[in-house]
LUMDREN-907472 format. One line per 2 residues: number of its first residue (from 0); their letters; for each residue z, x, y of C-alpha. Coordinates in pm, 1 decimal. Layout:
NUM> a> Z/X/Y; ...
***
This chain:
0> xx> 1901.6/-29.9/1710.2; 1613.6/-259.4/1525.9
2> xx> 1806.6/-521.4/1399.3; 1477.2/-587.8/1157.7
4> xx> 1564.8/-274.0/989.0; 1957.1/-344.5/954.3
6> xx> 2085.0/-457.0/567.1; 2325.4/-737.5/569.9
8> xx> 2634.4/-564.2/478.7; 2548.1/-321.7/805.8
10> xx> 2454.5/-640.2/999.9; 2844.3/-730.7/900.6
12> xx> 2937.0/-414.7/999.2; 2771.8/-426.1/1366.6
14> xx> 2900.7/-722.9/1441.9; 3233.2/-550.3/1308.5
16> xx> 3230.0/-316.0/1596.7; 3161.8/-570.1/1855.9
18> xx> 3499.3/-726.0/1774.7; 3352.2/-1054.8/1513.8
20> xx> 3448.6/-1170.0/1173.9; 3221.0/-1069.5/881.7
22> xx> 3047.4/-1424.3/874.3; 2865.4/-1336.5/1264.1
24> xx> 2687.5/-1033.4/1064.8; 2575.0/-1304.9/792.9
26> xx> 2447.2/-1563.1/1075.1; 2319.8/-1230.0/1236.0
28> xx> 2128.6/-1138.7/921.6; 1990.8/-1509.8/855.8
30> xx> 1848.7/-1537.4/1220.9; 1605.6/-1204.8/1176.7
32> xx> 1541.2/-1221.6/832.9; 1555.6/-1580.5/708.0
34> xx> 1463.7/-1781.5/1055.7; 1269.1/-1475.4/1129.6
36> xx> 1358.2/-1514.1/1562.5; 1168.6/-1188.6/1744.4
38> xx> 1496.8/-1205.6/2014.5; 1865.1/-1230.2/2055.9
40> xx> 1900.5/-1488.8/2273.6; 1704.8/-1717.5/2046.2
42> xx> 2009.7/-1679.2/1803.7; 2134.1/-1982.9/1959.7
44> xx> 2470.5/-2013.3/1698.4; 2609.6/-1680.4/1832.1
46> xx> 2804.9/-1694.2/2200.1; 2572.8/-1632.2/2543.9
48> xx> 2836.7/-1351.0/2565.6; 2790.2/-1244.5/2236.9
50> xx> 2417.4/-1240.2/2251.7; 2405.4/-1057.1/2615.0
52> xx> 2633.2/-766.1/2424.5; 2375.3/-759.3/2137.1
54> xx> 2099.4/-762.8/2345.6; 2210.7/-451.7/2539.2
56> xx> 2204.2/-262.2/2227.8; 1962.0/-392.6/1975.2
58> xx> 1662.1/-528.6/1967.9; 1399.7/-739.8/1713.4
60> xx> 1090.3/-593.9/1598.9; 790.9/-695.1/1512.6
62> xx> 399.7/-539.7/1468.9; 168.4/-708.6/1689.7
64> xx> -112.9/-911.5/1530.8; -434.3/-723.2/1648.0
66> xx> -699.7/-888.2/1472.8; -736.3/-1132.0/1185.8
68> xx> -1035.6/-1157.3/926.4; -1105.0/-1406.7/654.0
70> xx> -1316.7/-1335.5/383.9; -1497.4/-1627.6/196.3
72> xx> -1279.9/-1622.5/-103.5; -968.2/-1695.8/141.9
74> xx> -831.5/-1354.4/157.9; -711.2/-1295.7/488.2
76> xx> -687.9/-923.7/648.9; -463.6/-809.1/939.8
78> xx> -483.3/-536.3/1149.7; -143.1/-480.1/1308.7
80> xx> -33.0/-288.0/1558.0; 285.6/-70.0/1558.2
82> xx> 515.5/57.3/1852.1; 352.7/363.1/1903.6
84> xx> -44.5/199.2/1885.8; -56.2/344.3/1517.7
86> xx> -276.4/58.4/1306.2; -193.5/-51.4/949.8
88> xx> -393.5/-351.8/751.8; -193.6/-549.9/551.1
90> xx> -337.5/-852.3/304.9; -306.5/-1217.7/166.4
92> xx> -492.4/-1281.7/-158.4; -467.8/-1645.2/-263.5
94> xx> -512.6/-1677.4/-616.1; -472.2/-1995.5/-786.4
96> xx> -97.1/-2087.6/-782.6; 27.8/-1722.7/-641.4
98> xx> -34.3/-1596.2/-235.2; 24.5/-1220.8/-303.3
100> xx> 77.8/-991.0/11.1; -5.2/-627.0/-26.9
102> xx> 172.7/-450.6/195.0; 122.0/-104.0/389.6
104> xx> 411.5/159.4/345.1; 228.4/461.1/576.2
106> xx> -5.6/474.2/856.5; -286.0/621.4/656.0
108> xx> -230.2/845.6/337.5; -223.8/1204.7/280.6
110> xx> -308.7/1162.5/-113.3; -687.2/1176.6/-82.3
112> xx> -813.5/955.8/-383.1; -1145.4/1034.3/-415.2
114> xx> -1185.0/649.0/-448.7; -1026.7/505.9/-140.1
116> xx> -1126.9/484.9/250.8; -733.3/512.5/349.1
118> xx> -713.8/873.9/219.1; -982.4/930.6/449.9
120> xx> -766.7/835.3/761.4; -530.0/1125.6/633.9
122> xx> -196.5/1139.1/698.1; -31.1/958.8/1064.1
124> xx> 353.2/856.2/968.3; 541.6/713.9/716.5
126> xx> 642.7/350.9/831.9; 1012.3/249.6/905.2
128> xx> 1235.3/11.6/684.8; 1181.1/-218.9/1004.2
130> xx> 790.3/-209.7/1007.3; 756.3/-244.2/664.6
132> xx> 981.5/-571.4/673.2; 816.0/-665.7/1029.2
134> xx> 473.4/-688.8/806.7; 624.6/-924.1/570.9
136> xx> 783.9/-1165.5/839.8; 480.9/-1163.8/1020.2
138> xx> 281.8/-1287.7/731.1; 542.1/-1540.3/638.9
140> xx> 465.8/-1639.8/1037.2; 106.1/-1659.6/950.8
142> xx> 107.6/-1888.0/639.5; -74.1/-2199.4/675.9
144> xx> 78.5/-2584.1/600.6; 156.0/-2582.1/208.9
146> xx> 125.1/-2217.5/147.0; 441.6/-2004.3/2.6
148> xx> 439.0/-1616.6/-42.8; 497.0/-1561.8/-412.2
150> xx> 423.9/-1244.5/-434.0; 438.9/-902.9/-276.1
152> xx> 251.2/-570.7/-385.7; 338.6/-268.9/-193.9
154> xx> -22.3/-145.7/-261.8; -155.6/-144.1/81.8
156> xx> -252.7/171.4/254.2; 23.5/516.1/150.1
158> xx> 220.2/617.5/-121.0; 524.5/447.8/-152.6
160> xx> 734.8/696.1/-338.3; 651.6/980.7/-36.6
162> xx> 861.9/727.9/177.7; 1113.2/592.6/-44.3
164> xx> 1418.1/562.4/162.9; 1268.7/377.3/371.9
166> xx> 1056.9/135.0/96.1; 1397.9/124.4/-75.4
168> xx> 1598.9/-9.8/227.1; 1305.0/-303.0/291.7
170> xx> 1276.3/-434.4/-53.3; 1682.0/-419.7/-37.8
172> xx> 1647.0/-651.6/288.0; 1366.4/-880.6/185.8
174> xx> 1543.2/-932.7/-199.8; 1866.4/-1070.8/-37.0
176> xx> 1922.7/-1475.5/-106.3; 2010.0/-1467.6/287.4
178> xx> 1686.1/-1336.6/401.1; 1335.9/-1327.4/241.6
180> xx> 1481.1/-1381.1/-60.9; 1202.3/-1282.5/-300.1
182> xx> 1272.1/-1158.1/-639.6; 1224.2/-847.1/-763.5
184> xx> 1004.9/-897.7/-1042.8; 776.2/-1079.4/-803.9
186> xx> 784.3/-762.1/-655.9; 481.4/-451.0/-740.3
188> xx> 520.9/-68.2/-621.7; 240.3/78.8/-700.9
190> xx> 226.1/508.9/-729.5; -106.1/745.8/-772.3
192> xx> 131.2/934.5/-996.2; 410.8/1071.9/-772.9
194> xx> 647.5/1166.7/-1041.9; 1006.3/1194.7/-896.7
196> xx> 976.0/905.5/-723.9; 861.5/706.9/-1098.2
198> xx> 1207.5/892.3/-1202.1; 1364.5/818.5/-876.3
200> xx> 1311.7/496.4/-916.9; 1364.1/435.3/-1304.5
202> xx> 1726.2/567.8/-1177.0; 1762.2/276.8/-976.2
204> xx> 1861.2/-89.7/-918.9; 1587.9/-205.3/-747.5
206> xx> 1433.7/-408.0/-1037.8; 1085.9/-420.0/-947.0
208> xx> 744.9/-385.7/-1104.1; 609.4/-45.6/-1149.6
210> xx> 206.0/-3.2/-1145.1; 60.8/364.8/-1173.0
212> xx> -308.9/411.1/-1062.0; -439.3/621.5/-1371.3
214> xx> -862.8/621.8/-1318.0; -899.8/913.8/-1538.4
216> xx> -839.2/1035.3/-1912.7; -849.6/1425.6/-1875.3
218> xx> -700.4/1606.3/-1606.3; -1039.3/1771.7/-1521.3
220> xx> -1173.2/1435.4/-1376.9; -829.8/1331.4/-1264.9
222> xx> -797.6/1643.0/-1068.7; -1126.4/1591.5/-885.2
224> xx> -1049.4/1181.0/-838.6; -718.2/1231.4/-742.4
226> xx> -562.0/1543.9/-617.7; -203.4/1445.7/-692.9
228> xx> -268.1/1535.3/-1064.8; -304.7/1944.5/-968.1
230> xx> 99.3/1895.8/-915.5; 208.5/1640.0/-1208.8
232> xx> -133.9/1618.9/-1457.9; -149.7/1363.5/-1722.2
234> xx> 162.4/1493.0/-1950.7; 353.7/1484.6/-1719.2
236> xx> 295.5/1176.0/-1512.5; 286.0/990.1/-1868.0
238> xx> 574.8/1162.8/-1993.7; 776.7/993.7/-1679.9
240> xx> 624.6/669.5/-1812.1; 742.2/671.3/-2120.3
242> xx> 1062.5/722.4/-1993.3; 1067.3/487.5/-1786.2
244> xx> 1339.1/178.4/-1880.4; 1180.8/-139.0/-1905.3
246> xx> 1354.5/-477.8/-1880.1; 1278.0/-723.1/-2136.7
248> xx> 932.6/-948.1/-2156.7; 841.4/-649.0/-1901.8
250> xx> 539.6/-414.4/-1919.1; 376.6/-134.6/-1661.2
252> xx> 63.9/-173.4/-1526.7; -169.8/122.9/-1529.7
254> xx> -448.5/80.8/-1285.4; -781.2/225.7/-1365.8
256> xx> -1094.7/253.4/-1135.5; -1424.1/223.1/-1294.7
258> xx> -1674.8/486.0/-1131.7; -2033.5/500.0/-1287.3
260> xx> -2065.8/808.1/-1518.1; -1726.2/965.5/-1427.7
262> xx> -1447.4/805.0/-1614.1; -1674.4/439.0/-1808.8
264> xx> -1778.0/595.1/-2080.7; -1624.9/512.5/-2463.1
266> xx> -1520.2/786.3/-2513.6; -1298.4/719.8/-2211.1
268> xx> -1155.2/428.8/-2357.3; -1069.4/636.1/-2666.3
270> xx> -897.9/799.3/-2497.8; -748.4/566.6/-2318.3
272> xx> -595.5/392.0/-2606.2; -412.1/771.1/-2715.9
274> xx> -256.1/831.6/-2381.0; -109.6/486.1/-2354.7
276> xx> 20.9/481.2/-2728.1; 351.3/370.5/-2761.5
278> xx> 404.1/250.6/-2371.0; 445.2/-88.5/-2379.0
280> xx> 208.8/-222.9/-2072.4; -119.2/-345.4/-1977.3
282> xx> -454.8/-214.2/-1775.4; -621.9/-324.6/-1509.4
284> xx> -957.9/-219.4/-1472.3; -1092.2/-236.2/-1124.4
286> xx> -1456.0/-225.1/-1038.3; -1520.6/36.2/-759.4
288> xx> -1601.7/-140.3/-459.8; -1854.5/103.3/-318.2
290> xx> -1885.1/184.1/61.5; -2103.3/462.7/244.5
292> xx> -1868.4/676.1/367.0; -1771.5/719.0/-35.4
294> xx> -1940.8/903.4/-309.1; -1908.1/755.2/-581.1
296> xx> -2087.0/452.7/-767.8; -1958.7/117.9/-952.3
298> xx> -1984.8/85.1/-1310.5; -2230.5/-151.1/-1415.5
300> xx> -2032.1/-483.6/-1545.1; -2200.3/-394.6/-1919.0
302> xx> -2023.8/-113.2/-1907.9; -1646.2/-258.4/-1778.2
304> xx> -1652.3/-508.5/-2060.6; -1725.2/-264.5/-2305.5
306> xx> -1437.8/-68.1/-2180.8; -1226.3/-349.3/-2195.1
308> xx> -1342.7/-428.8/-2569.5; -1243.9/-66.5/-2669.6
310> xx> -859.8/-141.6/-2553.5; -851.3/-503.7/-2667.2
312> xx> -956.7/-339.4/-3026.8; -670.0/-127.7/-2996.7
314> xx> -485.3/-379.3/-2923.7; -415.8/-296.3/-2524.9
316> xx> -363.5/-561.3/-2276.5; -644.3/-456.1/-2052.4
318> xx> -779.3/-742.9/-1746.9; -1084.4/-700.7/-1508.0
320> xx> -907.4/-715.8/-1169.7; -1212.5/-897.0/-934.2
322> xx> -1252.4/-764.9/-647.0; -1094.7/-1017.8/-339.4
324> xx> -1172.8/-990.1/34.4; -1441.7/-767.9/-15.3
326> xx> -1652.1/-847.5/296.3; -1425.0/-809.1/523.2
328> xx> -1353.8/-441.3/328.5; -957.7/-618.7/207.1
330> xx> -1041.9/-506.6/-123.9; -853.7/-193.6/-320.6
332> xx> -925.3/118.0/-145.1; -1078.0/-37.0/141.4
334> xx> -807.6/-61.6/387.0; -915.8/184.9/673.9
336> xx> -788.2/117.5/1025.5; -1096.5/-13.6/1262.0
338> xx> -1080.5/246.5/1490.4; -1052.2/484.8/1219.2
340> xx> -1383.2/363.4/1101.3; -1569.4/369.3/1424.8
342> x> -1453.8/725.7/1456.9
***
C-alpha cells in the first residue's frame, strides 16, 4: 500500500484496521502529505510498535529527482524518475508574485497534437494518484528560502481527463487543509477537448479551473492539429463548454496556439469571436515555440497582436501567454523525456 496515494478518510480507515482511534489516520495523513516524511519510522508521534506494523505493510513514495535544469528566466525543469524507470518532466514557472507548477498526469501522451513534442513520445502509462501527488511534494521539497507554491496547472505532459480517477483522487489529497492544502481555484486542468471528461467533471465537486486547448476555428485544421477533434469536433467540444457550470467571478480559459499560416489569419479571429459567443471566458494565445523534430512555424508577433486586437474588438479577454523556460525546452509542448529525445 502507497500511503502517498491514500485520502485521509482511508488513512483513518487503515489505521482503523490496525486497532487506532480515528485521530492516528489524521497524524498519519499530516506526516506524508503535510510534513511530507518519505518513511514510517520518521513518523516519530506514532508508537515504534505502531510504526514497525505500518511499515510491514505500507510504504512512502516518492519519484526520484533525475536531473534539474534552470532556464534564465528562473523556470526550473525536472526530470523525474518513476518506479518502473518511466520519465516524466514536471515545471516551476516563477512569475511575479505566483510559483505555478505544471504538473505531468501520463508518461507521455497518446493524443498526438500536431503542436507538441510529448505526443511524440506516444503513449507509456497513465500515472498513479501517488505519482501524481509524489510530483507535487517533491517540488514543495525543492522550493528555495522565501518561495511558496501558489499555483498548480495539471498541464504537463498527458491528458488529464483519459486518467481521471486517478487525477481526481490527487487533487482530492493535495486540496485537504491537513495536507497540501491548496485551493481549488488555484488549481488548472487543462483538456485538448476530451469531452466526457469536460462533462465528467462539470458533474463534479472538485472546484477547479477548467482550460481547453482550442488552436483551431474549423474542424478541417483542427482535425489535422489535433486528432482528438475526428471524435468530438468543434460543436461538440463547445457545446460541452457552454454547458459547463461556472462559479461566480469565474471564466474558462481556451488555449490557442499560433502556427504561421495555419490558424493566424483574421479571418481566424472572426471566427474566433462566433465560436466563443456567449461563453463567458478568456484566450490565451500562445506563440508556437518551434523545435526540429516539429513541422510547423511561429506566427510572426505582427501577426499575434493583430489576432489579439480582433478579440479585444469583440470584446474577448484574449492575453499573449510568453513563452517561459524555453531553453531548457520547459515551455508548452516541449516536455519530451531526455531519453526520448536522444532516441
Amino acid at each position: 500500500m502507497d500511503l502517498t496515494g491514500l485520502t485521509r478518510r482511508e488513512a483513518e480507515e487503515l489505521m482503523a484496521e490496525l486497532g487506532q482511534p480515528g485521530y492516528r489516520g489524521r497524524q498519519l495523513f499530516q506526516w506524508v502529505q503535510a510534513r511530507r516524511v518519505t518513511t514510517v519510522e520518521a513518523m516519530t508521534s506514532l508508537a515504534r510498535t505502531l510504526r514497525a506494523e505500518l511499515a510491514a505493510r505500507a510504504t512512502v513514495s516518492r519519484p526520484g529527482l533525475a536531473k534539474l535544469q534552470r532556464a534564465n528566466d528562473g523556470t526550473r525543469k525536472f526530470l523525474l524518475m518513476l518506479a518502473d524507470d518511466q520519465e516524466i518532466e514536471s515545471v516551476l514557472i516563477p512569475d511575479d508574485d505566483r510559483l505555478t507548477a505544471c504538473i505531468s498526469t501520463q508518461v507521455g501522451c497518446p493524443l498526438a497534437c500536431r503542436f507538441c513534442l510529448t505526443g511524440l513520445m506516444g503513449a507509456r502509462r497513465n500515472l498513479t494518484a501517488a505519482e501524481i501527488v509524489g510530483e507535487v511534494l517533491l517540488l514543495q521539497e525543492a522550493l528555495e528560502p522565501g518561495e511558496r507554491l501558489s499555483n498548480l496547472v495539471l498541464m504537463g505532459m498527458g491528458e488529464p481527463f483519459l486518467n481521471f480517477p486517478e487525477v481526481e483522487r490527487a487533487i482530492r489529497i493535495l486540496c485537504d487543509e491537513l495536507g497540501a492544502d491548496i485551493a481549488p481555484r488555484r488549481i488548472t486542468l487543462s483538456t485538448a477537448g476530451h469531452v466526457p471528461g469536460i462533462r465528467r467533471l462539470a458533474a463534479s465537486d472538485l472546484g477547479v479551473n477548467l482550460a481547453v486547448s482550442l488552436s483551431a476555428t474549423t474542424d478541417e485544421v483542427r482535425d489535422q492539429l489535433m486528432p482528438i477533434n475526428r471524435r468530438w469536433p468543434l460543436a461538440v467540444l463547445l457545446e460541452a463548454c457552454r454547458a459547463y457550470p461556472l462559479p461566480n467571478r469565474r471564466r474558462l480559459t481556451f488555449e490557442y496556439v499560433m502556427l504561421d499560416g495555419v490558424n493566424d489569419s483574421p479571418d481566424d479571429a472572426k471566427r474566433l469571436v462566433r465560436l466563443l459567443h456567449g461563453i463567458r471566458c478568456k484566450t490565451n494565445l500562445i506563440p508556437f515555440n518551434a523545435t526540429p523534430d516539429l513541422p510547423d512555424r511561429p506566427s510572426p508577433r505582427e501577426r499575434v497582436e493583430a489576432f489579439q486586437r480582433v478579440l479585444y474588438e469583440a470584446g474577448l479577454i484574449a492575453t499573449i501567454r510568453e513563452s517561459r523556460g524555453k531553453d531548457i525546452s520547459a515551455a508548452c509542448g516541449m516536455l519530451r523525456v531526455e531519453e526520448d529525445r536522444q532516441r
